[in-house]
Each structure stands twice: as C-alpha cells, then as structure tokens.
C-alpha positions, 0 to 999 in steps of 0.5 A: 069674815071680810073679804080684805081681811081672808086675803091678809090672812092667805098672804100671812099663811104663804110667808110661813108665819111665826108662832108669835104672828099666830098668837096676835091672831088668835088674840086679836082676830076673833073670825080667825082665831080657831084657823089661827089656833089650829095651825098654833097647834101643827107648829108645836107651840112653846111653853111661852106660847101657851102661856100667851094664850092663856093670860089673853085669849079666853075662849082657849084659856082652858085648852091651852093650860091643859096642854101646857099641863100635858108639856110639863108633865112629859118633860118632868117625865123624860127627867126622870129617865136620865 
C-alpha cells in the first residue's frame, strides 16, 4: 500500500471513524478493505451496514449476508421471548 494512502487511514483510525466511513473503505479501497472489514465488525454493524456491503463489496458479500442471517434470526428469537 502507498505510503500517503496508510497515513490517511492512520488519521482516519484516530478520529473514531463511523461505521459509514468504514464502509467506503471497505467499498472502495481495495489494500484496506479486510483492516476496514475487521474494525466494521469490532463496531457492530447495523442491518444497513450489512446490506451495504453486500449490494457493493463482493469479495464480503457472502460473509456479510450470513451475519445479517445471524442478526435477524437472533432478533426473531429475542421476539419470541417477550
């Protein structure tokens, strides 16, 4: 990865960034996308999140959708409680 480019994303790692910030990323920095991916993952990512990366990233498609599997099938279970 190009130099400028790691000292961006250690200025955007020191900000705190968003789940949206890591998301294009993950869409659009290809060198950063499983460090991008993996941090994504440490802040829980929303529903919307996940639907992201799936419409745009294909190389995570099939690990996003089954996470947001996991996420809908835990909240259809915590239903069923109350």
């Amino acid at each position: 990865m190009a130099t400028k480019a790691k000292e961006l994303w250690e200025e955007l790692l020191a900000q705190n960034p968003t789940n949206e910030d890591l998301r294009y990323v993950i869409e659009w920095v290809e060198a950063l996308r499983q460090e991008a991916w993996q941090k994504l993952l440490v802040q829980n990512p929303t529903n919307e999140d996940l639907r992201y990366v799936i419409e745009w990233v294909e190389a995570l498609r099939q690990e996003a959708k089954a996470m947001l599997k996991r996420k809908i099938k835990e909240i259809l279970a915590d239903m069923k409680i109350l």
